[in-house]
Residue frames as qw, qx, qy, qz and C-alpha x, y, z in Angstrom:
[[0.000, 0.889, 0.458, 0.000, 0.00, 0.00, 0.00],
 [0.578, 0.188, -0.111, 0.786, 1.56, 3.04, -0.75],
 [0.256, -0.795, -0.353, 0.422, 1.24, 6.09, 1.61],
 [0.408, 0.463, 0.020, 0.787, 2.00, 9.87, 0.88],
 [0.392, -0.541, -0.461, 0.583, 2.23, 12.97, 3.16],
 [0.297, 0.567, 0.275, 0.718, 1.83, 16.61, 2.45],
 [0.104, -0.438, -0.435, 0.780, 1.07, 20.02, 4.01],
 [0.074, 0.765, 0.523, 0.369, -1.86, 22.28, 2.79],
 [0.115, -0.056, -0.104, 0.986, -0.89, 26.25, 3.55],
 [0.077, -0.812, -0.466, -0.342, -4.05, 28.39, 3.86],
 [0.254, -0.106, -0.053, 0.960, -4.51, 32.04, 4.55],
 [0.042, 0.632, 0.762, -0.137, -7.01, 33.91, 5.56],
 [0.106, 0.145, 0.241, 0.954, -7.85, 36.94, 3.24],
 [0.356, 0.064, 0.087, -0.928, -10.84, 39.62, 3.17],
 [0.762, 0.127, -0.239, -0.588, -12.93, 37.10, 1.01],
 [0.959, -0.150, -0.079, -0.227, -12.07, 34.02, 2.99],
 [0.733, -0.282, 0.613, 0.088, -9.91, 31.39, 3.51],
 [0.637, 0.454, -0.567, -0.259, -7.20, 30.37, 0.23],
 [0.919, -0.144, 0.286, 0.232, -5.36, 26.73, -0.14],
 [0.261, 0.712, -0.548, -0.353, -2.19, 26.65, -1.88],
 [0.912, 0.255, 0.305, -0.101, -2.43, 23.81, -4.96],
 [0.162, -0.282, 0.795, 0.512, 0.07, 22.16, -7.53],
 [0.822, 0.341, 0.085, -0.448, -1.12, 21.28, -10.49],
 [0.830, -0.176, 0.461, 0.258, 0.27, 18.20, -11.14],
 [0.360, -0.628, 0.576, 0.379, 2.83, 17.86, -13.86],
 [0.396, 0.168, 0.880, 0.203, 3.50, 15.79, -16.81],
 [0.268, 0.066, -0.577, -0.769, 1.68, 15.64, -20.13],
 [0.104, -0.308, -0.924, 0.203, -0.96, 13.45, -18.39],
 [0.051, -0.736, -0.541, 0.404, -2.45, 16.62, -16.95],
 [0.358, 0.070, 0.511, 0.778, -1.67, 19.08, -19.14],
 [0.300, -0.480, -0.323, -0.759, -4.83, 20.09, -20.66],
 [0.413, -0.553, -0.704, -0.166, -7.00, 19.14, -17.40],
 [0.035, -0.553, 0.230, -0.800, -8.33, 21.34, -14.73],
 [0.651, -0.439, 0.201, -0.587, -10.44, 19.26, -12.61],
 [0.996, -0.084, 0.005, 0.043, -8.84, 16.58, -10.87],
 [0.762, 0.445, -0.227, 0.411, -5.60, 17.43, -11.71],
 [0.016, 0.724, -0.348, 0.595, -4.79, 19.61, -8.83],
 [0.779, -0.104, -0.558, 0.266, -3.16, 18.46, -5.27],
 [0.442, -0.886, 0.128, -0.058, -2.15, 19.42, -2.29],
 [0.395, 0.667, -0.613, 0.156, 1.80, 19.41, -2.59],
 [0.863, -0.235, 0.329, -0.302, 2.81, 15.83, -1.31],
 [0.481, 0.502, -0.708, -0.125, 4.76, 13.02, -1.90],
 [0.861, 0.095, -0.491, -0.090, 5.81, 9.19, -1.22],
 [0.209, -0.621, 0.639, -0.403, 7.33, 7.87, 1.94],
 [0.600, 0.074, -0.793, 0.076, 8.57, 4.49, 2.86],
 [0.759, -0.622, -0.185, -0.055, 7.08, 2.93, 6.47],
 [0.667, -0.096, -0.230, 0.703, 10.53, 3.79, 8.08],
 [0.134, 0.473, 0.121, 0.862, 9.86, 7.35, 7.31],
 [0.106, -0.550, -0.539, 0.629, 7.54, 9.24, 9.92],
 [0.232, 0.762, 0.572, 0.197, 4.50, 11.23, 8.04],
 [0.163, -0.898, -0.253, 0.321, 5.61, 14.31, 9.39],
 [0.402, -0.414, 0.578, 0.577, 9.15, 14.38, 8.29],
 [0.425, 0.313, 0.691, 0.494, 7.82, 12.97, 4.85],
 [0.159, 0.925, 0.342, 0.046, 5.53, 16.23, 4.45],
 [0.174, -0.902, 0.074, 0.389, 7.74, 18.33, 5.58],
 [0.384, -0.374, 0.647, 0.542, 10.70, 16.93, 3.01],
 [0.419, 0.349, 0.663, 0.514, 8.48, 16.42, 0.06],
 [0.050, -0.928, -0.254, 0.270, 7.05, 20.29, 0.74],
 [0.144, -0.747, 0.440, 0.478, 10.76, 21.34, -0.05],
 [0.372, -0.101, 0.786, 0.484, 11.24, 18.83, -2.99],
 [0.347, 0.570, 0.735, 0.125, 7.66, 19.84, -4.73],
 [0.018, -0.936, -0.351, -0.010, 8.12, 23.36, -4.17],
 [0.608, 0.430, -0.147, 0.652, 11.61, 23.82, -4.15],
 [0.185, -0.636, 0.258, -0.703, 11.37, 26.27, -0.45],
 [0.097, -0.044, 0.823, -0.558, 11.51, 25.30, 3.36],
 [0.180, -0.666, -0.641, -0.336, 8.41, 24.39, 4.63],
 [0.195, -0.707, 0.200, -0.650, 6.89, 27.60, 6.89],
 [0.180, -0.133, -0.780, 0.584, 7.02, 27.13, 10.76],
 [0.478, -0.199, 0.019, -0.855, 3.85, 27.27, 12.34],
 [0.437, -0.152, 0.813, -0.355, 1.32, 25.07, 13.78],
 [0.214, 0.162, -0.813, -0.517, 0.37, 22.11, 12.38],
 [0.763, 0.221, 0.329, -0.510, -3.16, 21.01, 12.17],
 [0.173, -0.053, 0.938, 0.294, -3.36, 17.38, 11.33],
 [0.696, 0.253, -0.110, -0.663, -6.23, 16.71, 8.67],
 [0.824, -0.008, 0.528, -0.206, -6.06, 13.05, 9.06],
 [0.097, -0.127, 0.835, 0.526, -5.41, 10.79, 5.92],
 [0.739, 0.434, 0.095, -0.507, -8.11, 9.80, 3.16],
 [0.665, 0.050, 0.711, 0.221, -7.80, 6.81, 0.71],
 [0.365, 0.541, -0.202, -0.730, -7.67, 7.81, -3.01],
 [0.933, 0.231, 0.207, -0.182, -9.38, 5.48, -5.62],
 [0.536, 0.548, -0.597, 0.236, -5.54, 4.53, -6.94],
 [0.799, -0.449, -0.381, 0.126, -5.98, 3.20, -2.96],
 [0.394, 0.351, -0.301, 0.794, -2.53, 5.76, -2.14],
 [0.387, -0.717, -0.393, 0.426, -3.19, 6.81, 1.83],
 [0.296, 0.405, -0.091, 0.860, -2.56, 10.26, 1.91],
 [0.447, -0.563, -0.530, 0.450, -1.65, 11.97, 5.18],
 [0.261, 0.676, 0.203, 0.659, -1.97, 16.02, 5.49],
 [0.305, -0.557, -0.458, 0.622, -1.33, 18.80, 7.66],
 [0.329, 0.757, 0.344, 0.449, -2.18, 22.07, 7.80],
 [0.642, -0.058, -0.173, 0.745, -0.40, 25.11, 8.23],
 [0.082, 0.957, 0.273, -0.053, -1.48, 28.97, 8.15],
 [0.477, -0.370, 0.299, 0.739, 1.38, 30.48, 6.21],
 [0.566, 0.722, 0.181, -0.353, 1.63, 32.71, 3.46],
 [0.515, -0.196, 0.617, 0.561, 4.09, 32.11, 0.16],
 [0.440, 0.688, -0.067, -0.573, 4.30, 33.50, -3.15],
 [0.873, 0.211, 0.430, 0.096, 3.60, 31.08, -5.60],
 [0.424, 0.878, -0.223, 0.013, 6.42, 33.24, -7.82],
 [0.076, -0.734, 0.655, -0.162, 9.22, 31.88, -5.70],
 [0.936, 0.041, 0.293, -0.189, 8.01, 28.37, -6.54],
 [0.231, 0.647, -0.673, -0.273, 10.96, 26.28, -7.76],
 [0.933, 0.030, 0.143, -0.328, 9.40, 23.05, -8.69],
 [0.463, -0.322, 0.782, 0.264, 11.11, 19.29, -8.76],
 [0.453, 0.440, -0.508, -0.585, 11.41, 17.26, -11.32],
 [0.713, 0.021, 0.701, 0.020, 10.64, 13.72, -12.34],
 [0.185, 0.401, -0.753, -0.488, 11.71, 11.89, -15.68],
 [0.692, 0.104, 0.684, -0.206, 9.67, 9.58, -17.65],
 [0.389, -0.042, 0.646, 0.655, 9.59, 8.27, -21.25],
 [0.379, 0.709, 0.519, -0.288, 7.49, 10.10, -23.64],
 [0.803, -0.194, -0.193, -0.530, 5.59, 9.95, -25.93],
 [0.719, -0.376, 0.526, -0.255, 5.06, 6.64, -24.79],
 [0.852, 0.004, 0.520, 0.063, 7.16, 3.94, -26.33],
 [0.425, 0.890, -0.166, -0.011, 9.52, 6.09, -28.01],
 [0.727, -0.005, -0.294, 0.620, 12.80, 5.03, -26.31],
 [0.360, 0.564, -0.034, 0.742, 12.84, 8.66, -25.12],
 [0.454, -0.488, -0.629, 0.400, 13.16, 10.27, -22.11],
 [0.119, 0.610, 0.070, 0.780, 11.93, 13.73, -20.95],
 [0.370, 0.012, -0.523, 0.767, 11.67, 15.96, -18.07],
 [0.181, -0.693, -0.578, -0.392, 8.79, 17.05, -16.31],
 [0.175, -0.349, 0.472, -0.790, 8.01, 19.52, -13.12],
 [0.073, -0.252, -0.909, 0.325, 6.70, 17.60, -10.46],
 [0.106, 0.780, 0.557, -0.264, 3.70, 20.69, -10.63],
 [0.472, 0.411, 0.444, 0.641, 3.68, 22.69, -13.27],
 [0.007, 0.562, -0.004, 0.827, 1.79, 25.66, -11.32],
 [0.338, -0.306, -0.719, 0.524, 1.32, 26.57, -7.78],
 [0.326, -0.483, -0.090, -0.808, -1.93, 29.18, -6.96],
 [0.142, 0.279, 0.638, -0.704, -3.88, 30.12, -3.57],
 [0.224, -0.370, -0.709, -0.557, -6.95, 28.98, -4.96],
 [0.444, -0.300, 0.319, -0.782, -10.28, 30.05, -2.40],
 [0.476, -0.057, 0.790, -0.382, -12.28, 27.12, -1.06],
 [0.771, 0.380, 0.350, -0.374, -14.96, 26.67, -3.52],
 [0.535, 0.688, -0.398, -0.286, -12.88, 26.94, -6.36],
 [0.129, -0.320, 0.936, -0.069, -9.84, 24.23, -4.71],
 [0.748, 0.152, 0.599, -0.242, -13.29, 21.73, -4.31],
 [0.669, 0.597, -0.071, -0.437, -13.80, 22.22, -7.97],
 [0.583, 0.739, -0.329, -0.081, -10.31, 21.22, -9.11],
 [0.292, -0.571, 0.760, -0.109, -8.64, 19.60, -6.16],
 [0.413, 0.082, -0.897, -0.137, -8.18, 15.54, -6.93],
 [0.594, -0.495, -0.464, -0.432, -11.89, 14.19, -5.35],
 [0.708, -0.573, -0.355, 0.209, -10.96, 12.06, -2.09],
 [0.467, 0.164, -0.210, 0.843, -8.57, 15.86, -1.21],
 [0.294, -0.625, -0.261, -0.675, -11.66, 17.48, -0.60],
 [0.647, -0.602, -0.467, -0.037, -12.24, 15.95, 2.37],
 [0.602, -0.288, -0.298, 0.682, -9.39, 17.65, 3.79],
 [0.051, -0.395, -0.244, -0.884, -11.15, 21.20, 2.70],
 [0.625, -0.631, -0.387, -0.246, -14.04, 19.95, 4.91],
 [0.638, -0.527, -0.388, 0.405, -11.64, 19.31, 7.73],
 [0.242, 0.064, -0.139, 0.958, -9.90, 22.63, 7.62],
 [0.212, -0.500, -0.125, -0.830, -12.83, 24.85, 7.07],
 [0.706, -0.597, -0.379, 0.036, -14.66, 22.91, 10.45],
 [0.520, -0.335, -0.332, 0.713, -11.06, 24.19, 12.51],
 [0.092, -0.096, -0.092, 0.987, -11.19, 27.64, 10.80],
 [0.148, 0.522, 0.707, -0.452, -15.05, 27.97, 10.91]]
């Protein structure tokens, strides 16, 4: 079963409460808008500790520290690919300009012999609540629910 970990930033502006999303990389997503977005996250081996794994794949997706602050745990959720995925949140702000996204390498097209480079997320916006539901990958919502319940 593989597991991932992540942190969700929000920030609370005049008109509400943002998230900050990745859209995912790759030629996969590309054209899509719904579904394709995440909460920045990544893989971690059962040796690892969830926390550590957020906090380290925060700096590898996004290329920046993660912020200090307190973490609010939003539990885990099962996505239909079955991938646990654990989250905290944070209340920081960051400017998605000073994003310096990882890479990952994979062949493409497919069954060319060729390899190319991708950004692990291709773009990183403070999206507002309704909008994140719209576009975030489905079972991620739920962690929208759990924030907005802490920040009311």
């Amino acid at each position: 079963m593989k597991r991932s970990a992540g942190l969700l930033l929000f920030r609370r502006t005049d008109l509400g409460v943002e998230v900050l999303l990745g859209h995912m990389g790759g030629p996969f997503f590309a054209r899509r808008d719904a579904g394709a977005w995440t909460v920045p996250k990544g893989e971690y081996e059962p040796d690892e500790a969830a926390w550590d794994a957020a906090r380290r794949e925060f700096e590898e997706e996004l290329g920046l520290p993660p912020p200090d602050g307190e973490a609010l745990p939003l539990g885990e959720v099962t996505q239909t690919n079955r991938k646990i995925v654990t989250v905290w949140a944070v209340e920081a702000d960051l400017d998605p300009a000073s994003v310096v996204p990882g890479t990952f390498t994979m062949e493409w097209p497919p069954h060319s012999g060729r390899s190319q480079e991708f950004p692990e997320l291709d773009r990183v916006k403070w999206l507002a609540m309704d909008r994140a539901r719209a576009v975030l990958i489905k079972a991620q919502t739920e962690f929208l629910d759990r924030l907005e319940r802490h920040t009311g």
